[in-house]
C-alpha positions in Angstrom: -28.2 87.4 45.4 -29.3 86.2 48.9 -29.4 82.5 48.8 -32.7 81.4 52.0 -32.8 78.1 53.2 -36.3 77.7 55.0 -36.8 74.6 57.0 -39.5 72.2 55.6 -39.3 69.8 58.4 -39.4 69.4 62.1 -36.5 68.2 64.0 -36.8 64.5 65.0 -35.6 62.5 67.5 -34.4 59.8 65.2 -31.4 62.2 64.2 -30.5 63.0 68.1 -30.5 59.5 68.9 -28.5 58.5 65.1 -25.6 60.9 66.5 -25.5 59.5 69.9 -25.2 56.5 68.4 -22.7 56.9 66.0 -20.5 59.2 68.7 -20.2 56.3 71.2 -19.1 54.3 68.7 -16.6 56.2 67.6 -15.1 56.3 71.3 -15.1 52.9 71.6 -13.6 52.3 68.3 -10.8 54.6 69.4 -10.5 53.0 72.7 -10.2 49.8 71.4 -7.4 50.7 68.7 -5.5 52.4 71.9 -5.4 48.9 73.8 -4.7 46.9 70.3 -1.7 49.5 70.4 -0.3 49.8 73.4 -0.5 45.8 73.6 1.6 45.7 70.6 4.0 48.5 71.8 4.5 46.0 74.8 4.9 43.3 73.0 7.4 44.7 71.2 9.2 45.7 74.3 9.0 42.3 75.4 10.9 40.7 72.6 13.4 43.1 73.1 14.1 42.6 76.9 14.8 38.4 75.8 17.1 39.7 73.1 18.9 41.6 75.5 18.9 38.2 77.8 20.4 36.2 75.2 23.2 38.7 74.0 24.2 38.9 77.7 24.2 35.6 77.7 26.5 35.1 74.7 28.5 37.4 76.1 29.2 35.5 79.6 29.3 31.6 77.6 33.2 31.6 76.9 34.1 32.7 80.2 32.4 29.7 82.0 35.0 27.2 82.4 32.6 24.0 82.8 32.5 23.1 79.4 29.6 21.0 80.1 27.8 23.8 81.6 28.5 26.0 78.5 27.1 23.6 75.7 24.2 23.3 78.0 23.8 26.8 78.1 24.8 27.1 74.2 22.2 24.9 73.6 18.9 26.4 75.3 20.0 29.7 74.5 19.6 28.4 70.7 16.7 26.3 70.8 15.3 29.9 72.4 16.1 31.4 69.3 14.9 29.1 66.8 11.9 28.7 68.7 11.1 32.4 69.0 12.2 32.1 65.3 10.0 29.9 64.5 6.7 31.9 65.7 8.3 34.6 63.6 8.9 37.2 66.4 12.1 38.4 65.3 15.3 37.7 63.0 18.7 38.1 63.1 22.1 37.9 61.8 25.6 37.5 62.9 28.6 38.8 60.9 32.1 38.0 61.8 34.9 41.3 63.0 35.2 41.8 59.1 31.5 42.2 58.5 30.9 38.7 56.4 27.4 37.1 57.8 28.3 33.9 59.1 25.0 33.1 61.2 21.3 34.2 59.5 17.7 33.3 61.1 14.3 33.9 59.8 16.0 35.9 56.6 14.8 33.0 54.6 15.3 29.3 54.6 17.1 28.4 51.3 19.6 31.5 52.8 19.6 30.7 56.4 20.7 27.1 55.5 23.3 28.5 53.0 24.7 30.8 55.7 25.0 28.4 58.2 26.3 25.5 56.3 29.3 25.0 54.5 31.5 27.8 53.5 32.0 26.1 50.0 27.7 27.2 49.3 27.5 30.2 47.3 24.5 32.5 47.1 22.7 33.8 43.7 23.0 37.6 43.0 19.5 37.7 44.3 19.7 35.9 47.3 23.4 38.0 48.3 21.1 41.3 47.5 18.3 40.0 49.9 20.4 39.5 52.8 22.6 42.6 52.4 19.2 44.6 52.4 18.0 42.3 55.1 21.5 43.5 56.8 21.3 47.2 56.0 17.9 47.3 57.4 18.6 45.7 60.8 21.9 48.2 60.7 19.6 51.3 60.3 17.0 50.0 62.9 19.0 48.9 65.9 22.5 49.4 66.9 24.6 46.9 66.5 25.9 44.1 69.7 29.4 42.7 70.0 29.0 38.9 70.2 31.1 36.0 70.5 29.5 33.1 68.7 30.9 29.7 67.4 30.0 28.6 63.7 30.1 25.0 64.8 28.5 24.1 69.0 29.6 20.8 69.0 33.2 18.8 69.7 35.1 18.0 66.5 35.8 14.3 66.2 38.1 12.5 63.7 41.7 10.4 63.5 45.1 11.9 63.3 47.2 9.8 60.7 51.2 10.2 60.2 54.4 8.3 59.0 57.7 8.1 60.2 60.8 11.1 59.5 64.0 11.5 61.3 63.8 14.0 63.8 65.7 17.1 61.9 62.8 16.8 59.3 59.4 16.5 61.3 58.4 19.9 59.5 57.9 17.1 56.7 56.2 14.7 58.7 52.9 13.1 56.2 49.8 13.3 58.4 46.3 13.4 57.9 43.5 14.1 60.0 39.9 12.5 59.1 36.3 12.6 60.4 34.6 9.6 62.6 34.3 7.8 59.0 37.6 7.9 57.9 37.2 10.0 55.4 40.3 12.8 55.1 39.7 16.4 55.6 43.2 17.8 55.7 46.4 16.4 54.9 50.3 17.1 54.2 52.2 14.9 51.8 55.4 16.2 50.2 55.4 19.3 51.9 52.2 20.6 50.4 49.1 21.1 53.2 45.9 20.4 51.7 42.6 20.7 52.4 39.2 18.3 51.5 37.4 21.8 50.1 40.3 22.7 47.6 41.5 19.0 46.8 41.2 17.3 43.7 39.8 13.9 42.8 43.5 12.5 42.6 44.9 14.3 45.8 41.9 13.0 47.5 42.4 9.3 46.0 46.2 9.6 47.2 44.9 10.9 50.4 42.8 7.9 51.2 45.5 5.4 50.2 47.7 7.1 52.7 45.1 6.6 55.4 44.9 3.1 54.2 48.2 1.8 54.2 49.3 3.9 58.1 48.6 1.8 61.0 49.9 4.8 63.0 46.4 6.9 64.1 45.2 8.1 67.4 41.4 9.3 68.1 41.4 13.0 68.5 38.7 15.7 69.8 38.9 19.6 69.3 36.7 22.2 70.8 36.2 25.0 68.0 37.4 28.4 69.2 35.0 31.3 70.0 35.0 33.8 67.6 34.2 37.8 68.1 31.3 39.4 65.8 28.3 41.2 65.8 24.7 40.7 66.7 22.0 42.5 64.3 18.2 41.7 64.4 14.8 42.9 63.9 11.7 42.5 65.3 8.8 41.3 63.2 5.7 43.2 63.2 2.7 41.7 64.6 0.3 42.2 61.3 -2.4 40.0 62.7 -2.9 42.8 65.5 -2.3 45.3 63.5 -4.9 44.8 61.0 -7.2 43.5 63.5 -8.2 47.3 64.3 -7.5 48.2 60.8 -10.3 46.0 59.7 -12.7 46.6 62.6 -12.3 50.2 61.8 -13.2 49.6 57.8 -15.7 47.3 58.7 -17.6 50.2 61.2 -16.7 53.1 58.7 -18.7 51.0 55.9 -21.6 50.0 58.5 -21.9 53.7 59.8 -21.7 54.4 56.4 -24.9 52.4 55.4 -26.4 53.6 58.4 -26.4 57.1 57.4 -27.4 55.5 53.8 -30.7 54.1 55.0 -30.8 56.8 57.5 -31.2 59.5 54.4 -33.1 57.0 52.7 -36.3 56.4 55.3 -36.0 60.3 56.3 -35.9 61.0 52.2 -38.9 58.3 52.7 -40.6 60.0 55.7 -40.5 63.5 54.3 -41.9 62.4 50.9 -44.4 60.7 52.5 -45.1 63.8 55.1 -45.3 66.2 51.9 -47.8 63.6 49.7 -49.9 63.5 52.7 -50.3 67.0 53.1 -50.5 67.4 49.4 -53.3 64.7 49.0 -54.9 66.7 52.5 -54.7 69.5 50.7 -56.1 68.9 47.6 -58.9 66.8 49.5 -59.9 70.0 51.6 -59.9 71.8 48.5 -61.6 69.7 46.0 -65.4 70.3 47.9 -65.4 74.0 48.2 -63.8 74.5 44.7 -66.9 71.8 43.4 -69.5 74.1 45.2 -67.4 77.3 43.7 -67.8 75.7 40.0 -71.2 75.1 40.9 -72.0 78.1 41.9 -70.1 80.0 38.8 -72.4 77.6 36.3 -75.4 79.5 38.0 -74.0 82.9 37.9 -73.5 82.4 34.1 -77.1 80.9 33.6 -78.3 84.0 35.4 -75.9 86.3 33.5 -77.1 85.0 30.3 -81.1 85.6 31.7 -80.2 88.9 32.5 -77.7 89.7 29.4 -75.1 91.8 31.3 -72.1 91.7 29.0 -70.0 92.9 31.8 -71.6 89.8 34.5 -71.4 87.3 31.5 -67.4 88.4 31.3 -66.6 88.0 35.2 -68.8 84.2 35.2 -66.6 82.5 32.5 -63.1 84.5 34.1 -64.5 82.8 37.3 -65.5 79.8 35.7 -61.7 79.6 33.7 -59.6 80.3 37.0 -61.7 77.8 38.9 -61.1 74.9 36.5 -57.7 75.8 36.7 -57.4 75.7 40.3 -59.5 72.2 40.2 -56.4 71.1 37.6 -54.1 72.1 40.4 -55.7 70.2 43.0 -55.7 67.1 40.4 -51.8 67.5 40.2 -51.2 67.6 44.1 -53.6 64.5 44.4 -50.6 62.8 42.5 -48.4 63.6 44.4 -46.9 60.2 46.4 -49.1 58.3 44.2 -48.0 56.5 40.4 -49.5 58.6 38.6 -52.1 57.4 35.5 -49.2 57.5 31.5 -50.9 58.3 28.4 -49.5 58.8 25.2 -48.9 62.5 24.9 -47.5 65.0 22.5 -45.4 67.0 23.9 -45.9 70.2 21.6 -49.4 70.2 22.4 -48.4 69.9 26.4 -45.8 72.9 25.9 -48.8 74.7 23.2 -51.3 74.3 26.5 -48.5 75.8 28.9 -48.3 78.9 26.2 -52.0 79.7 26.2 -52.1 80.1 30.1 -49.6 82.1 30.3 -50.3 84.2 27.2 -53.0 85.2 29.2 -51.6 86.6 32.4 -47.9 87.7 30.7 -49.7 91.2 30.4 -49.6 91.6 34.2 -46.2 91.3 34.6 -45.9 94.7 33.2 -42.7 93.6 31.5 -42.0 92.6 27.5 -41.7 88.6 28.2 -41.5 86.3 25.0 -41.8 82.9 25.5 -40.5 80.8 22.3 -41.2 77.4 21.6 -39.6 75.9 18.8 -40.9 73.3 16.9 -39.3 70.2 16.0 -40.7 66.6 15.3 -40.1 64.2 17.9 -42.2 61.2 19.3 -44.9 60.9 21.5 -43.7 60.0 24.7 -45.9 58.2 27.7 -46.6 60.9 29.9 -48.9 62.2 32.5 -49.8 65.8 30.7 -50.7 67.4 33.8 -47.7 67.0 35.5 -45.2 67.6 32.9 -47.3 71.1 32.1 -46.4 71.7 36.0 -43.1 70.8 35.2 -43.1 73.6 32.6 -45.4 76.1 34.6 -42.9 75.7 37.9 -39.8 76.4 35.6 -41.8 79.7 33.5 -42.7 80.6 37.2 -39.1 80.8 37.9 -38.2 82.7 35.0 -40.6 85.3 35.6 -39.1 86.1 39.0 -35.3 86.1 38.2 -35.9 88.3 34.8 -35.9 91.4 36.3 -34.7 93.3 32.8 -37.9 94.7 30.7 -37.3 92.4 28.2 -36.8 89.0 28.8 -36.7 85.9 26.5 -37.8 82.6 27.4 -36.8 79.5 25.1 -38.0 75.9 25.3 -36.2 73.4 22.2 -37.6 70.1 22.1 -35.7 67.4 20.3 -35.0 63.8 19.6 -31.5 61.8 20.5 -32.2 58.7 18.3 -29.4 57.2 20.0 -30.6 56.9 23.5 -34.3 56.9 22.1 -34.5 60.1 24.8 -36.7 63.2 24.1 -34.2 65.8 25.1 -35.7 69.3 26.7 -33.9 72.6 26.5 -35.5 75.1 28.4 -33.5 78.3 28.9 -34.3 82.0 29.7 -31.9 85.3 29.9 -32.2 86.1 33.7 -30.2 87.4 36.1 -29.3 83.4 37.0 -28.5 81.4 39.6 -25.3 82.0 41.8 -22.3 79.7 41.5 -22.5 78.1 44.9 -26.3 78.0 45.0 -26.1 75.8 42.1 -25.3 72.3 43.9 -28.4 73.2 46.2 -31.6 74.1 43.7 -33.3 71.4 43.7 -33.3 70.7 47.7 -36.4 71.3 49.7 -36.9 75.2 51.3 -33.8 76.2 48.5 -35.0 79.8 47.5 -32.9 82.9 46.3 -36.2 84.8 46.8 -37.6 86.5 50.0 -41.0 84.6 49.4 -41.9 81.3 48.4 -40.7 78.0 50.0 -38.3 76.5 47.3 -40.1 73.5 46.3 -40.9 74.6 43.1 -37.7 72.9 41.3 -37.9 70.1 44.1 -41.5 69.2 42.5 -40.0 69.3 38.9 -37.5 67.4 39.7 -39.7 64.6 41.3 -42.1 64.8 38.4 -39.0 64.3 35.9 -37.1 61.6 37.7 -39.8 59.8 40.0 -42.9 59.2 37.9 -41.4 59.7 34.5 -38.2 58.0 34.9 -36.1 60.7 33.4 -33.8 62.9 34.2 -33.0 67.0 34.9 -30.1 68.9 35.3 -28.6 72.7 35.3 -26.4 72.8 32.1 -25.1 76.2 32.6 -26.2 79.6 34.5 -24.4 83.0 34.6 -26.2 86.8 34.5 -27.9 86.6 31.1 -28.2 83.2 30.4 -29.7 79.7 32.3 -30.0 76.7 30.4 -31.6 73.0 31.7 -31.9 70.0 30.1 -34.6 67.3 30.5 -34.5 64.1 29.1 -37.9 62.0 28.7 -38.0 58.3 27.8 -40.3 57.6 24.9 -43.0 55.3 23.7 -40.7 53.5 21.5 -37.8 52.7 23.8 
């Protein structure tokens, strides 16, 4: 079945102008997330070039024989680090020849402070698995740099202690070598070389009463050696800038969203208003000739009824019927854009009122159409019975053109969900039905399988239904044989 979508309205320029609109915002948006991009990509180049800078640099420091001029050097090129460190740029870690880390920045402080402090800290299972993942990400991210690098940048200061041995045996000489406070860190008594980390409480105790009782000491100062690793590191992502855009984008999608929202809304608004106009216009323009028409019918039957022709007497009251009927119509597009006046109704006698019209002209169809209507008890609802027996007229009306068999059935169920305190509607018929992906569309404006007609006729029911009854209509099911709506009607009680 041909499926005809007639226009209802004219084009305005509100939609032009909404596009425009909404187009020029969507180039700027993209121009603006292009710049926010390209900045970071620089950025991000940037940090890279100083990483560079520094690796060279660590790279050149052991060569420089002016040892002043090397812990200078040492020393900016660290507080650069730490600094860009701290702003949270990039991190890094250093891992002597064997791959142990021996350096870490920005990994995380309890770790970094771990790492860089004394070999004798262990880290937790978690912590070891953070900074071996930290590790094999850098790995996988950029290649790695050979890098001299010193666990300790400063001069190692402390007292060199021994005793006295004949001069075949000065591979047993006692020593011990201390910090600035005295305190022994390594030591060699009876031939055994010990250290402050593997030491026990007594060795240390003996240790301290060698230092004690030996006047022989001399002040001593080491330089710690420069040790060959590798440099890994990646570069933190600027999130702030990232999301920035991110969030400008989400925060335009949602307001061109509401746009188009209230957009639909005042045009939904506009056209209503457009059609209730016309439809009051209309039913103005009509009202007066129809009155004069009624008027003029009353004679005709007064003069019928002088006269006694059967046959006049007959046409008057036909006229007289169809005339009050198209006054009733008039009534019911008078409503239209208005609230229209709720009375208590009945709905069987609404539905036995919509029977006896068309009882009447069902003959002309010149096909066998029965139109059931089954009777169940179910509370009075409030209602405006005019509109709902358009409701019921439009949805015969439809019927009638898509049973094109010689016998069709029409079926209309009223009953009563006690639950929801909703009267429920089941209004079905056995034509030919309503294609698949018309379906979505039948109760839009100018929708129409048919070559005539503008498609308002389900638009009108459905306004009836949900805009001045507060219910609701849908399309349960529809296939060659078989259509089936639902409407659901608030009642009195609820």
């Amino acid at each position: 079945m041909t499926r005809w979508k007639r226009s209802i309205t004219s084009t305005y320029p509100t939609g032009r102008l909404m596009l425009i609109y909404f187009g020029v915002g969507v180039c700027i948006l993209a121009l603006v997330f292009a710049y926010y991009t390209r900045q970071i990509s620089q950025l991000n180049t940037d940090i890279e070039a100083q990483i560079e800078i520094f690796v060279t640099l660590a790279a050149e420091l052991p060569s420089i024989e002016d040892r002043a001029l090397q812990q200078r050097l040492l020393t900016v090129m660290r507080q650069e680090l730490y600094a860009e460190n701290r702003s949270r740029k990039f991190s890094f870690i250093i891992t002597d020849a064997d791959g142990k880390e021996v350096i870490s920045q920005g990994i995380n402080t309890e770790i970094d402070e771990k790492v860089n402090g004394s070999d004798t800290v262990s880290l937790t299972i978690d912590e070891k698995q953070l900074l071996n993942t930290t590790l094999e990400r850098m790995k996988s991210k950029n290649q790695r740099r050979k890098i001299p690098f010193l666990k300790e940048d400063r001069l190692i200061t402390g007292y060199f202690y021994h005793g006295d041995v004949a001069p075949s045996e000065m591979e047993q000489l006692p020593f011990a070598i201390t910090d600035t406070d005295k305190t022994p860190q390594k030591w060699q008594m009876w031939n055994d070389f010990i250290t402050a980390e593997n030491a026990t409480p007594e060795q240390k105790e003996r240790a301290q009463i060698f230092v004690q009782n030996t006047p022989t000491f001399k002040r001593i100062e080491t330089t710690p050696d420069w040790q060959q690793g590798y440099f890994y590191y990646e570069i933190k992502s600027f999130y702030g800038l990232l999301i920035t855009p991110i969030v400008l984008s989400t925060v335009l999608s949602l307001f061109a969203f509401g746009s188009i929202l209230v957009y639909r809304r005042i045009k939904s608004y506009e056209h209503a208003a457009i059609w209730g106009g016309l439809a009051k216009e209309t039913a103005h323009q009509l009202g007066t000739p129809i009155s004069a028409l009624l008027a003029w019918s009353e004679m005709l039957d007064e003069r019928s009824k002088e006269t006694g022709d059967q046959e006049l007497i007959e046409l008057s009251t036909n006229m007289q019927s169809d005339l009050e009927r198209l006054q009733k119509t008039t009534t019911r597009f008078g409503m239209i854009g208005t609230e229209p006046t709720k009375t208590t109704v009945d709905l069987q006698e609404v539905l036995a009122d919509v029977l006896t019209y068309f009882e009447k002209r069902l003959p002309q169809v010149s096909r066998n159409i029965d139109i059931n209507i089954k009777q169940h008890d179910v509370p009075v609802i409030s209602a405006n019975a005019l509109l709902l027996q358009w409701v019921f007229e439009n949805l015969i009306r439809n019927s009638l053109d898509a049973i094109q068999k010689k016998a069709g059935h029409i079926e209309i169920e009223p009953l009563y969900d006690e639950r929801q305190k909703q009267v429920i509607i089941r209004y079905a018929d056995n034509g030919s039905g309503i294609p698949s992906e018309n379906q979505r569309f039948i109760f839009e404006p100018g929708m129409t399988t048919k070559t005539h007609g503008w498609g308002l006729g389900l638009t009108i029911v459905q306004r009836i239904i949900r805009e001045y009854h507060h219910g609701s209509i849908r399309l349960v099911e529809s296939k060659p044989g078989r259509t089936t709506f639902e409407i659901r009607l608030p009642t009195s009680l609820s």
